[in-house]
N, C-alpha and C positions, 0 to 999 in steps of 0.2 A: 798637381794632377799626376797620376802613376803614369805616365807617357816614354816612352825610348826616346832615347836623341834624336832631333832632327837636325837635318842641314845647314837651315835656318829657322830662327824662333820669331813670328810675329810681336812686333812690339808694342802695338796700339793694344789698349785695355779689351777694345771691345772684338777686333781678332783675335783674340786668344781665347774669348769666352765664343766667339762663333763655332773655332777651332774644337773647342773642347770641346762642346755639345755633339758636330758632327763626328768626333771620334768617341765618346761614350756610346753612341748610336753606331756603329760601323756596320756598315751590310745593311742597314733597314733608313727607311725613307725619313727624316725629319722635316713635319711640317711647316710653312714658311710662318705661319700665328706660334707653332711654337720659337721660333729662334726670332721673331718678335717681342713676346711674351719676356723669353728669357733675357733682351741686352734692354728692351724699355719698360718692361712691366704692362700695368693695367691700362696705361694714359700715353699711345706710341705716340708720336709726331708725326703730322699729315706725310710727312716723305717718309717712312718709316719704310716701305715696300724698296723703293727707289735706294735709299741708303744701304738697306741689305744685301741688294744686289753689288753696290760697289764694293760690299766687305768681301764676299762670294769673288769677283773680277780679284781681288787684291790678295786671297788666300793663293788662289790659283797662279800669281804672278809670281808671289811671294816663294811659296812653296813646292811650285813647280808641279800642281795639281792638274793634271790633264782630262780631260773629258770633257764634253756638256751637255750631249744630247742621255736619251736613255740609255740604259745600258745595255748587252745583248743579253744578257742572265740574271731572273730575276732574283731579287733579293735572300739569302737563305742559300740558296744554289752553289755549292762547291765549288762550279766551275767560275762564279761571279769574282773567286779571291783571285786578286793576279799578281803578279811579280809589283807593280811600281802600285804606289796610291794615285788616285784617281777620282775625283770629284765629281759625282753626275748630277744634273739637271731636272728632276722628276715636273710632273704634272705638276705639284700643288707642295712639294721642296727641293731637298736636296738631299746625295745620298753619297756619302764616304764610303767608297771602296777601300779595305787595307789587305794587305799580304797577312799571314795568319803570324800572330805572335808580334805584332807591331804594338801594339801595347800592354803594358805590366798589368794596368788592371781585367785584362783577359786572363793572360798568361796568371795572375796570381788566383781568380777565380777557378782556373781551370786546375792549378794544383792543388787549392782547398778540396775542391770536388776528388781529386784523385788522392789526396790524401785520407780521407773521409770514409773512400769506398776501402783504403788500405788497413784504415781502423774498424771498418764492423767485419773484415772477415780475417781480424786476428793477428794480421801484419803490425803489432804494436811498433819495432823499432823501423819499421819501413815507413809507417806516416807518420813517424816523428821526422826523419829528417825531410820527407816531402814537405809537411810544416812548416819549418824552418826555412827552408826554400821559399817558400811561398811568402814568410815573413822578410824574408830577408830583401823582397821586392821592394820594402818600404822603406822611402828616405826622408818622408816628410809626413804634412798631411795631404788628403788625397788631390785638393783643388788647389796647391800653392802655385802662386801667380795669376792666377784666375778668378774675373770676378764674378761671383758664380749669385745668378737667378733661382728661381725657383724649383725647375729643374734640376740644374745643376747642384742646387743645394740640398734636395733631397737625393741623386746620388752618392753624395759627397757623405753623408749619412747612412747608405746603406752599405758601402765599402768600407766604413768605420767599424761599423756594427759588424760587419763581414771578418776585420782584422781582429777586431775584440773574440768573437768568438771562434777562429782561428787558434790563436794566442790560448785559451782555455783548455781549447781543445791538446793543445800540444803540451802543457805543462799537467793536464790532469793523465796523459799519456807516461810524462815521466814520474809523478808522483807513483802511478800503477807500477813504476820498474826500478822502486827502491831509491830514484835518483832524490831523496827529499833536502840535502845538504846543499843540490846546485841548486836549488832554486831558490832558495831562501831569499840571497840577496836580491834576483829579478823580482821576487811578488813583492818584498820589500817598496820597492822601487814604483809598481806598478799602483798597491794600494798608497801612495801618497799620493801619484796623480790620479785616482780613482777612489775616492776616499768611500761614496755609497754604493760602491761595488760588492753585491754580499758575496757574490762567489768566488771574489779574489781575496778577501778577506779568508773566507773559508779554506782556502788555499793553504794559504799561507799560515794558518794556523795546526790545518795538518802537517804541513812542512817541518816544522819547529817542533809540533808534537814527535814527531818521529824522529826527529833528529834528535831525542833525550835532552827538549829545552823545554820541558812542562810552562813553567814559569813564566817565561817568554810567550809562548802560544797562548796562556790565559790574559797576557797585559795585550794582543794583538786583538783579541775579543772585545775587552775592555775598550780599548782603540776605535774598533768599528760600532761597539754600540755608543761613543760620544761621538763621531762623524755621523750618523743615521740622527741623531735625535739632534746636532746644532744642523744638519743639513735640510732636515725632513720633518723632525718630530717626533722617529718612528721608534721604536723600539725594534731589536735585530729578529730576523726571520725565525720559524719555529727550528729550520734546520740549522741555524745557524747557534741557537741556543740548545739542541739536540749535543752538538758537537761538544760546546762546552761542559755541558752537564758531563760527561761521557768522559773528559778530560781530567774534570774535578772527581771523579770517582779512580782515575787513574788505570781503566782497562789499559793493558798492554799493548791491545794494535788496536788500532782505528782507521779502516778501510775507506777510503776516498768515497764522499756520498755520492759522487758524481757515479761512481761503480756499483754500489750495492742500492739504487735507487730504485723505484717501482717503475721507472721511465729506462726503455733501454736504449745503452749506451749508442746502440749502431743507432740509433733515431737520429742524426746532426744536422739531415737535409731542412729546410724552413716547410713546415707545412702549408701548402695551399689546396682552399675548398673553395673558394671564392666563382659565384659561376661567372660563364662570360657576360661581357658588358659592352654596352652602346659605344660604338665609335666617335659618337659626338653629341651632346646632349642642349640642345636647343630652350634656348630662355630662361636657364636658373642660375645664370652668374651669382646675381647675390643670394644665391642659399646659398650658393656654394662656397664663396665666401661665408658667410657665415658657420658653415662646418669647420670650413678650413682654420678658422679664428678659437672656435671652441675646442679643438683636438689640440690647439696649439699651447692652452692655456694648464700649463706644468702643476697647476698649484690643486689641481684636482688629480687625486690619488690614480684615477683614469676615467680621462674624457666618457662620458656616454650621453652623446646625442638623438636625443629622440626628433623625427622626421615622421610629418603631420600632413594631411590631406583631405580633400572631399572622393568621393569612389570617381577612380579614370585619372587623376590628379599628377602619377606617374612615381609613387612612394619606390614602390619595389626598382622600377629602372634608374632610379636618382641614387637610392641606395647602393647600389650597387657598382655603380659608372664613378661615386666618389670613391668606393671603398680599390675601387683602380686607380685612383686618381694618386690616395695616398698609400698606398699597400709597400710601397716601395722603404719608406719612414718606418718602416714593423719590420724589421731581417728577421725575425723568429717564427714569423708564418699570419697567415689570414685563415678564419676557423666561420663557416658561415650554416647557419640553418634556419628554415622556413617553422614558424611557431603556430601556423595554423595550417593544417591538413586542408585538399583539395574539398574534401565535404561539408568543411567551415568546420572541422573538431579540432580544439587547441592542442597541440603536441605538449605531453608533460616535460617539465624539466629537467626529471631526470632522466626520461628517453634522449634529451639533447645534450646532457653532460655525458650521457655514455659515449654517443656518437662522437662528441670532443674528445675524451679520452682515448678511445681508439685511434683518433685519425692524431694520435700524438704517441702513437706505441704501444699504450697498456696496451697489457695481454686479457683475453677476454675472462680467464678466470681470478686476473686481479682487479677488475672493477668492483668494488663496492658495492652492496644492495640497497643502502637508502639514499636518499636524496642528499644530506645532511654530508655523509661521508663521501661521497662524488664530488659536493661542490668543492668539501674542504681539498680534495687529492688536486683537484684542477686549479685551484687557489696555489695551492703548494707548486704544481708546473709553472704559473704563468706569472709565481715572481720572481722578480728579478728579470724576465723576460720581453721585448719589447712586442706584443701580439694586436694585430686588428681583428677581432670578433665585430661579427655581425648580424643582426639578429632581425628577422623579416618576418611582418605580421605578428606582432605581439601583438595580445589581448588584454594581459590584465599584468597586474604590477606582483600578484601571488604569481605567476608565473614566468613574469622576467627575474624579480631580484634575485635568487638564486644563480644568476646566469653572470649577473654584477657581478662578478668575481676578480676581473684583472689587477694588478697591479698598477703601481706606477712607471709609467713609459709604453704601457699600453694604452687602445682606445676600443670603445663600442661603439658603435654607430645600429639604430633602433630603427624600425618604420612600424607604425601601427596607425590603424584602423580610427583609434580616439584616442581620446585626450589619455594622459594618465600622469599621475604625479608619485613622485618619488622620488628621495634621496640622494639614491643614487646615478637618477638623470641630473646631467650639471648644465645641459643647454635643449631649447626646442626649438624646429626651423620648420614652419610653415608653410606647404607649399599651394598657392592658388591657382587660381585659372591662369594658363598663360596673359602677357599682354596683349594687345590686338597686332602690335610689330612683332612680336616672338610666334606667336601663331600662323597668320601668317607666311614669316618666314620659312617653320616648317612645310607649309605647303608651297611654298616658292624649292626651296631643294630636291623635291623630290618632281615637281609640275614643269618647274622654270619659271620665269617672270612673264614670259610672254602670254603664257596661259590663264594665269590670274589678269593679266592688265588688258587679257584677248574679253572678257566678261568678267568685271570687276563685283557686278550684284550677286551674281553664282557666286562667284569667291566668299563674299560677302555673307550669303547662306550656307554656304560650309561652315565659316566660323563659329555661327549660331546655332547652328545644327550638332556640331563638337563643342558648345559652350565653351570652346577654347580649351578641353581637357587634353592634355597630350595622347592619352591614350587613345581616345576616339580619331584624333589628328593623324596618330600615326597609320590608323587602321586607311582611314582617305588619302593618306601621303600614299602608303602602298598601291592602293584600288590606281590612284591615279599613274604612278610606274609600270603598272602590268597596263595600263592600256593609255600610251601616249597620244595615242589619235582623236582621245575623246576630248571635247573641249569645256571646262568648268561647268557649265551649266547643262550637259550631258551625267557628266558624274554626280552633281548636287542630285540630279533627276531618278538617279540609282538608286539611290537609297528613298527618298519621298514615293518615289511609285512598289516599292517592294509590296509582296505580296501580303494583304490583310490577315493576320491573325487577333481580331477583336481585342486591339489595344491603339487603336488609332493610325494614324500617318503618324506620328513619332515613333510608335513603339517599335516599329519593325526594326528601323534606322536604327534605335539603342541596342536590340540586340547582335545586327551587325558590326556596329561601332566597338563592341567589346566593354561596353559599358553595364550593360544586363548582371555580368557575373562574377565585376567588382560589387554593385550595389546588394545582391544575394548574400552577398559573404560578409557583408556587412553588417545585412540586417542579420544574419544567422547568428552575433554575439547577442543579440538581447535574446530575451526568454519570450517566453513564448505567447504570453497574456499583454508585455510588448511589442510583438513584432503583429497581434491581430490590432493593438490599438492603431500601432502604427497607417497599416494600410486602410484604416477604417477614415484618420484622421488626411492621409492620400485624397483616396475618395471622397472626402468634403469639400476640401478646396484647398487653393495653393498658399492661404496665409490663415493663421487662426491665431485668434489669441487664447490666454488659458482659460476664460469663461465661456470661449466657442469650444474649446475644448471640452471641456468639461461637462457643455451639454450633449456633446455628439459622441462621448463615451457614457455617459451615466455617474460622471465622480465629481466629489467637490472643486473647487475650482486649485488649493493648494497641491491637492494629489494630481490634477492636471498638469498643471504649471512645472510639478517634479518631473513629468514623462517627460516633457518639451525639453525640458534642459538634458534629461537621461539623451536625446534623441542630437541635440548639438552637441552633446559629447562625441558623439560618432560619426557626426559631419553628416548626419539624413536631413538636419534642420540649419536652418539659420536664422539666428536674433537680428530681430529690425529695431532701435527704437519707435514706442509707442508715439504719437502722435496727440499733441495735447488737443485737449477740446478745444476745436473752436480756430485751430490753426491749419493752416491750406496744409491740403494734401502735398506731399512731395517738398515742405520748406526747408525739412534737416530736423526741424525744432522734434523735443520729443521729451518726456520725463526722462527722471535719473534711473526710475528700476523698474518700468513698464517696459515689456515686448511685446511684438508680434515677433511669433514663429512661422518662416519660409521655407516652402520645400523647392527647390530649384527644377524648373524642367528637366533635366535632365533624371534625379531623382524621381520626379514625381510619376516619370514616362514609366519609368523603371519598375517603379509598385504597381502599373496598372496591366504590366505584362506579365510579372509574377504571381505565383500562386502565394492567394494566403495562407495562415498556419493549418486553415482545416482543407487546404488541397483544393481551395476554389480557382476559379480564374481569378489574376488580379484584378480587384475593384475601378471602379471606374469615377473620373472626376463627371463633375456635373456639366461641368461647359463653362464655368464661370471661374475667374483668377487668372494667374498669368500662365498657368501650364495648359498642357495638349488635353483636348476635349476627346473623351473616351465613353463607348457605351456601357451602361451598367451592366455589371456579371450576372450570368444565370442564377447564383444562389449567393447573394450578399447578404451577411448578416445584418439583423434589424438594427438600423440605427438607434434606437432606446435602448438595446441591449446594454449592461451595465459591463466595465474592463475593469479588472483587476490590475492596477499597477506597480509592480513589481519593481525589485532593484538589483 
């Protein structure tokens, strides 16, 4: 760990990793789940809480850490740095006070940064030897003695990353001031411990080239393109065979690509677009494992995760609360943008590669006009580079692949609307209805337990009222914090008694839920000869099969049967097996490739409050199935009428 001496050094494995957590954190609060998380993992031990605390009693004894209550200045605040360290006591952790410059990995971030800003405004040999300085903090690697969790091991990664490209930064500085003789032997040195490193390679090939060792520089090429292909398989970068070409022709200077690149040079900072995210995200452990295991899986050129749901399901908040979770594991920046417009119109690709290139330097008159030559320029940035892109509300697979562009040691992380398959997605994570404990729960943190346990049946009618979607949940968590007084079965009564707009007693509730304008955007991907069958098939009933179908649209029963599945691609439906003749209702038994297609209350609430495609009131169910009974629309098209089903 980059730390300054102390007095004394705790000797137990697991003070040192307590230690280190609350100094990576200095000045801000560390949760007591995290520094759980971090010394036991997934599976703490019933004393786990209790054991913490005596590590906390034992740093403090040890290290002469004073404090326990709160502190008088909160976190952030100038005045909060004081002369001695000091360990405080928070609500829900604990928060290490330090004097400023008590630890290297401050002090070395803080000279990258100042070095940085001394390099884009032209101070070449002045952020060279900031640089140095700032390199020079390093005696090891950054967690030695430390045994470092999850946490701590993705810091431990991002101050790596941080020194690597420190170290770049300072040698492509001397390479720009003629020094290419001294550096020989360091990049020497560095591409053997870096062997698939293409920009130290590249380095070091202009080095040699300029120092009048042709020769040499082309066997170092040679070099990195047999380290890429035993390490990876790859074949070397186009800039990195650029260089060569260039070499083998023999021009006389060859200008550091880092310096004459269409990315400019003053760009060093990590970009971040990523918006803000949930403080805490309630019942998706195992997705989230699940991401975490597929980002982690090297042997894909780069991770891209697509993330799956029904409308309300919480895609967009999931996406985004991981993409904070890991962002730290990317030092080169988080690039995020939304692929479908508020009006449900898909954003083109190449309006989102422009937006990427900008928010990475290009100048606006060197972006490229097609699609083709955008992706390839943003290909070209993001190799070699470790980047989290993220991409929210995809619609279709012509309009992400394009956007697949990162390299390896990047990740995507995806959320769309439906299914989609492609290549370039290497994992998919499904997200359901909460469980009935996760649900719940959320309404327990924002209510208390008293209030659910004060009318347990109200409780009870929230959940089914929110079908357990987080998003409707959270809209009832909230309702219930702005008004504490109320008691569950007051607030279930909020929503059931809202004012009638000719879609039942559910439909008012889904459009307050927030569910209304997931399910709209939804529907707004199909076209438009499906989005009337759709509501038509609503308005029948809450389960059909393809020969019900087919007679309540006018189509043979196959072109039916194709809507039904067009319509579970998007999560409006859901496959039941068929039920074989003759077997009890409800037994499991069912054929192998019979369905009934299910539209969920919540969906079905949802079509019957929306307008159809020709601007009618949403159609109305009959009264019969398992969804909300709704009266029929002024002007519902004739059920005989025949649908056109499209793809």
């Amino acid at each position: 760990m980059l730390q300054r001496s102390a007095i004394a050094t705790p000797t137990a494995p697991k003070l040192r990793t307590v230690m280190a957590l609350l100094a990576m954190n200095a000045g801000s609060v560390v949760g007591t789940h995290q520094l759980v998380e971090e010394l036991w993992g997934e599976n703490p031990p019933p004393s786990s809480t209790t054991t913490l605390q005596t590590y906390i009693y034992q740093l403090r004894k040890t290290l002469g850490l004073g404090g326990s209550g709160t502190p008088a200045h909160l976190p952030g605040d100038p005045a909060a740095a004081g002369r001695d360290p000091v360990l405080h006591t928070m609500m829900n952790g604990y928060l290490l006070g330090l004097p400023e410059k008590s630890l290297d990995s401050q002090e070395f971030v803080a000279r990258a940064r100042r070095g940085r800003a001394e390099m884009a405004a032209g101070e070449l040999e002045k952020a060279a030897v900031t640089f140095r300085s700032a390199l020079a903090l390093w005696s090891g690697a950054a967690m030695t003695g430390v045994t470092a969790g999850p946490i701590l091991q993705a810091e431990e990664v991002r101050l790596e990353e941080l020194r690597k490209t420190v170290l770049e930064q300072r040698i492509d500085i001397d390479l720009r001031l003629g020094r290419h003789r001294e550096v020989i032997g360091e990049l020497i040195a560095i591409v053997a411990q870096q062997p698939i490193h293409e920009g130290f390679h590249a380095k070091l090939m202009l080095a040699l080239y300029q120092a009048g060792r042709r020769s040499e520089a082309l066997l170092a090429y040679q070099g990195a393109r047999t380290a890429l292909a035993r390490e990876l398989g790859l074949e070397p970068s186009a800039e990195l065979r650029r260089l060569q070409q260039k070499m083998i022709a023999g021009e006389p200077v060859i200008e550091n690509p880092a310096r004459t690149s269409a990315f400019p040079a003053s760009r060093t900072d990590p970009v971040t677009r990523l918006p803000p995210g949930l403080p805490r995200l309630v019942g998706r452990e195992a997705e989230l494992d699940q991401v975490g295991a597929a980002v982690a899986d090297r042997l894909a050129s780069a991770p891209a995760v697509l993330v799956l749901g029904p409308p309300g399901s919480g895609k967009s908040a999931f996406l985004t609360y991981t993409a904070h979770r890991l962002r730290s594991a990317y030092p080169d920046g988080d690039l995020y943008a939304r692929l479908l417009g508020p009006d449900g119109t898909p954003v083109p690709p190449e309006t989102v590669l422009n937006d990427f290139l900008g928010a990475i330097g290009v100048r606006p008159e060197r972006i490229p006009a097609t699609l083709e030559e955008r992706a390839r320029m943003f290909r070209s940035w993001a190799d070699g580079r470790k980047v989290l892109i993220v991409l929210d509300d995809a619609t279709d697979t012509a309009q992400l692949r394009p956007l697949l562009t990162a390299g390896p040691g990047s990740a995507v992380l995806v959320a769309s609307r439906r299914r989609l398959v492609d290549p370039g997605l290497t994992a998919t994570v499904e997200l359901p209805p909460l469980s009935p404990d996760a649900a719940r729960r959320m309404l327990a943190d924002a209510c208390g337990d008293h209030r659910l346990a004060a009318d347990a049946d109200a409780t009870e009618g929230l959940l089914d009222l929110c079908a357990r979607l987080p998003v409707a949940l959270r809209v009832v968590a909230d309702r219930g914090r702005l008004r504490p007084h109320w008691p569950m079965g007051r607030l279930l009564r909020s929503y059931r008694t809202a004012p009638d707009r000719e879609a039942g007693p559910e439909g008012p509730a889904l459009a307050e839920l927030g569910l209304l304008g997931s399910v709209d955007l939804t529907r707004r991907l199909l076209g438009a000869e499906e989005r009337r069958a759709l509501h038509r098939l609503a308005a029948a009933d809450a389960t059909v099969t393809p020969e019900d179908a087919a007679g309540i649209l006018g189509v043979v029963p196959g072109d039916a049967e194709s809507l039904l599945e067009h319509l579970v691609e998007h999560y409006l439906m859901h496959p039941d097996p068929d039920p074989v003749p003759g077997q009890p209702s409800g037994s499991g038994a069912g054929t192998d490739d019979r369905y009934r297609y299910r539209f969920s209350p919540a969906v079905r609430a949802a079509l019957a409050v929306l307008a159809d495609p020709a601007g009618h009131p949403g159609p109305a169910a009959r009264g019969h199935g398992t969804g909300p009974s709704v009266p029929a629309p002024r002007n519902a098209a004739r059920a005989d009428a025949p649908v056109l089903v499209t793809r």
